[in-house]
N, C-alpha and C positions, 0 to 999 in steps of 0.2 A: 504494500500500500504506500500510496507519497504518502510523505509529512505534510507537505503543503502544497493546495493549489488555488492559484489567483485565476479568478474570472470577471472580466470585463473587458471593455472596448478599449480599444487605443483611439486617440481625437486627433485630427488635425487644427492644429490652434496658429491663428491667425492673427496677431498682435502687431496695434496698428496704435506709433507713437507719432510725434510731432517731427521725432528724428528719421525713426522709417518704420520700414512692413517687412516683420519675418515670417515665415511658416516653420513652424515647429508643431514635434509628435508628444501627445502629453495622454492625461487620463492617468486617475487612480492605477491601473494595470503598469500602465507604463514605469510611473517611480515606483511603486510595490516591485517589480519585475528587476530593474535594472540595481535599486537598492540590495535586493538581498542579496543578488546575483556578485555584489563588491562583496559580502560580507564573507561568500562562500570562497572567492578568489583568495581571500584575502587568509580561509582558514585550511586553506589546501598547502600555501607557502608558512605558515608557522611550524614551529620547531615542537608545538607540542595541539595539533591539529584537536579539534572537536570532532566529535562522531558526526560526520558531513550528512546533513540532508538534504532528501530529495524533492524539488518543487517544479511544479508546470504552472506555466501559462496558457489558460483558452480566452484566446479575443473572438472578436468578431469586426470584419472592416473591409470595404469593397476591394478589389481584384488590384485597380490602380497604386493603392495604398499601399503595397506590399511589401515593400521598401524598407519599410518601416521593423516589420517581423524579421525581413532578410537581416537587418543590423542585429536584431537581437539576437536571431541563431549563428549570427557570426562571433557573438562575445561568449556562447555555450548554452542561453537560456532555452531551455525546450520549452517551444509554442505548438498549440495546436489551434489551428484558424478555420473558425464556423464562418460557412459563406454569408455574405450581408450585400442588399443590391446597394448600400451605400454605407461610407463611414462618417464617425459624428463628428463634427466639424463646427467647433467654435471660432466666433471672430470675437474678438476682444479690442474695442478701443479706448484710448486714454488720450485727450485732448490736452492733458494740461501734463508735469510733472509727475503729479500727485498722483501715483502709484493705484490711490483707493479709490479713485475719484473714474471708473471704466463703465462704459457702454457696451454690455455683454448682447448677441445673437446667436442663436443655430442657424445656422445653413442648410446644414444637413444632420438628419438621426441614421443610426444601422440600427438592425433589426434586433427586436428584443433577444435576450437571454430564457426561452423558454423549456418546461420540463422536459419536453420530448429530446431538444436537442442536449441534455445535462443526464439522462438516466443512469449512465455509466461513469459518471464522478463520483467520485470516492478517497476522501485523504482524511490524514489526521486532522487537518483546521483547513478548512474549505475559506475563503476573504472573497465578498462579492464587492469589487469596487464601483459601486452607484454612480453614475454621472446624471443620469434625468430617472424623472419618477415612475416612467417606464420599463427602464432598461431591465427588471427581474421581476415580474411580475407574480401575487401574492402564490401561486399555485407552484411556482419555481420554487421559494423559500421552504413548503411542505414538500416537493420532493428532495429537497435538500437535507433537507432535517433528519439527523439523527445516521448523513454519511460522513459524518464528522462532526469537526466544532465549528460549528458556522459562526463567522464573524464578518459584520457588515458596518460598513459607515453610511449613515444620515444622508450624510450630503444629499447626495440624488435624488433622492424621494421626498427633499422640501423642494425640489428646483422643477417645475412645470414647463412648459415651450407651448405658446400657443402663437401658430404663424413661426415666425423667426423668433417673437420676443420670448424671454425668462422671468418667469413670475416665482416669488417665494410663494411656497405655498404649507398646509400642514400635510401628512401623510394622512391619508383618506382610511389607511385600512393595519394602524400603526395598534391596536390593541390586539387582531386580528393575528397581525406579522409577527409581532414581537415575542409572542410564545413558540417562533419556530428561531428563535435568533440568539446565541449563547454569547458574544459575545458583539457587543455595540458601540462605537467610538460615535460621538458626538463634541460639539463646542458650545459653549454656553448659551450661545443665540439659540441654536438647536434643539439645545436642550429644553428652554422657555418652549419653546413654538410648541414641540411635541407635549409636555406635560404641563404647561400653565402657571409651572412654576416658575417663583424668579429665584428664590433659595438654589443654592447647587444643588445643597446638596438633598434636599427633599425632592429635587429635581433625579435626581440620580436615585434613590429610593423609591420614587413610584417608577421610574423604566425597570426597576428590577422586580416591584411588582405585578407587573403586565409578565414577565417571561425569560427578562434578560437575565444573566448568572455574570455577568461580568461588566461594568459599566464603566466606558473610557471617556474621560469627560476633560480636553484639552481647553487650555486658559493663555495661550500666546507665553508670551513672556512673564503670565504669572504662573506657568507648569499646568499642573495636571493635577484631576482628582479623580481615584481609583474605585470605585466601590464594587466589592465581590463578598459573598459571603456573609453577609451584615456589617463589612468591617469596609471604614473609609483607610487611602491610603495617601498622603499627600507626596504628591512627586514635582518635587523642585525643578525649576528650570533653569538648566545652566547657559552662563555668557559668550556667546561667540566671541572670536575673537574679529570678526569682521561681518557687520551683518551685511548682503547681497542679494539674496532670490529669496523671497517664502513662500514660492508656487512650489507646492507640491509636499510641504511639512506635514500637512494631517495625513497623510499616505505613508511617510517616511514615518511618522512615529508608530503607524497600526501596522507595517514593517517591521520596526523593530522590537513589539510587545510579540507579536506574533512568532518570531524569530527566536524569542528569548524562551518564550511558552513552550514551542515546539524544541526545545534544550533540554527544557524540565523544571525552568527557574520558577522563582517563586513569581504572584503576580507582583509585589513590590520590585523586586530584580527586575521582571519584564519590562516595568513602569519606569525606570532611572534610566536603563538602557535604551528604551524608547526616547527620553527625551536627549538625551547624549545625540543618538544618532542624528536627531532634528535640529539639535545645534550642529553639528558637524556640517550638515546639509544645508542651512542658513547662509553658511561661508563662500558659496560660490552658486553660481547659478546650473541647472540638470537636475540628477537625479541624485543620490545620494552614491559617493563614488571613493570611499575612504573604506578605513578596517576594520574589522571584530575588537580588533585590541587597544585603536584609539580609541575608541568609544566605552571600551573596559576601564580604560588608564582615564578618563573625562569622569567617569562614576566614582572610580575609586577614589580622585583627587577632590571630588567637592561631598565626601560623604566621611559625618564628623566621627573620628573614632573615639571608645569610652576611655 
């Protein structure tokens, strides 16, 4: 059986400054994929190697796009690619400076993630990386359930696309869902919409009572709060030493909890390690593209001893 297998789309993302227009490959799958993908590189050349695990990627994204897959099986990642008469396709623009300040559209969607085409997945922790409120529809989540540990991020199932535009929206079918979903990384904002809460952490306490067993609840540069089991876990956020990209952190950290999980570590372990890699990933713009061990030596050095 894998350890781990990531399912989602890869995007072509179209980011449109004042300075210019690039086309670049993003999507949840994408930094999940190429993240862990450094961490395994990374534990193949140490001197005292971890028991290597095994992970796949299944996208989905039209025949043109292909490109994209070809680069990843060139650096080792195993993809397996579900036909789509088209891939998703954001355009992102930013008129001014100001980073926050963007005019997001669809162009284009690929085709859902449905159960027929998933029957045959099967791994230790299954991660459905959501981009729109479509992409896994509630019948996918039940045949999911229970061929692993499913862990899913929020994201996509508050983001609706009506025409080209992106509307927040609440998740329609979120008490429904959540009893098929073991583990959940959400942000604050997220967290409110789905539960009504503005408390975190009674916020984080009722998604555990709808279904969830593991509640990832990211706070930017004020860390992270963990709650599993009845028990909250507060996970520190450490300092870059340069900040540069934060496209693609909430993916890097549900990487690196996931990564740490499928180790054996504890969830607090998973949770420091997560945010380690997020700062490492801050530092330069991509995917998250450093080591198992800076990211160990990042933990180790901001974690106070008795």
């Amino acid at each position: 059986m894998l350890d781990i297998c990531c399912i989602g789309h890869i995007t072509l993302d179209k980011i449109v400054t004042p300075a210019q227009t690039v086309f670049l490959p993003g999507g949840t799958s994408y930094y999940f994929s190429y993240g862990i993908n450094s961490l395994f590189q990374s534990t193949r050349v140490s001197p005292n190697p971890r028991e290597q695990l095994s992970y796949k990627l299944i996208t989905s994204l039209a025949e043109k796009e292909m490109h994209a897959v070809d680069d990843m099986r060139g650096v080792g990642i195993d993809v397996e690619v579900l036909p789509s008469r088209k891939t998703v396709y954001f355009e992102n623009i930013y008129t001014s400076s100001n980073r926050n300040e963007r005019k997001q559209r669809v162009r284009d969607k690929a085709d859902p993630f449905t159960p027929e085409k998933l029957t045959n997945v099967e791994a230790r922790y299954i991660v459905l990386g959501s981009l729109l409120a479509d992409d896994f529809p509630l019948d996918t989540l039940r045949t999911l359930h229970g061929k692993g540990t499913l862990v899913v991020d929020a994201q996509g199932y508050l983001r609706e696309v009506r025409g080209e535009e992106v509307f927040a929206v609440d998740w329609k079918e979120k008490r429904e869902a959540l009893k098929y979903v073991d583990v959940l990384k959400v942000n604050e904002y997220e967290a409110e919409v789905l539960t009504g809460e503005k408390d975190l952490h009674r916020a984080a306490e009722r998604l555990a009572e709808w279904g969830v067993k593991e509640v990832l609840l990211t706070l930017g540069s004020f860390g992270s709060i963990i709650y599993a089991d009845g028990q909250f876990y507060d996970i520190p956020a450490y300092e870059p030493l340069l900040l540069v990209d934060a496209t693609g952190c909430g993916d890097t950290y549900t990487m690196g909890y996931v990564y740490r999980r499928a180790q054996g570590a504890s969830v607090e372990e998973a949770g420091r390690f997560a945010a380690a890699v997020s700062t490492i990933k801050l530092e330069h713009s991509g995917p998250f593209a450093s080591s198992e061990s800076r990211a160990m030596e990042l933990v180790e050095r901001n974690t106070c001893k008795p």
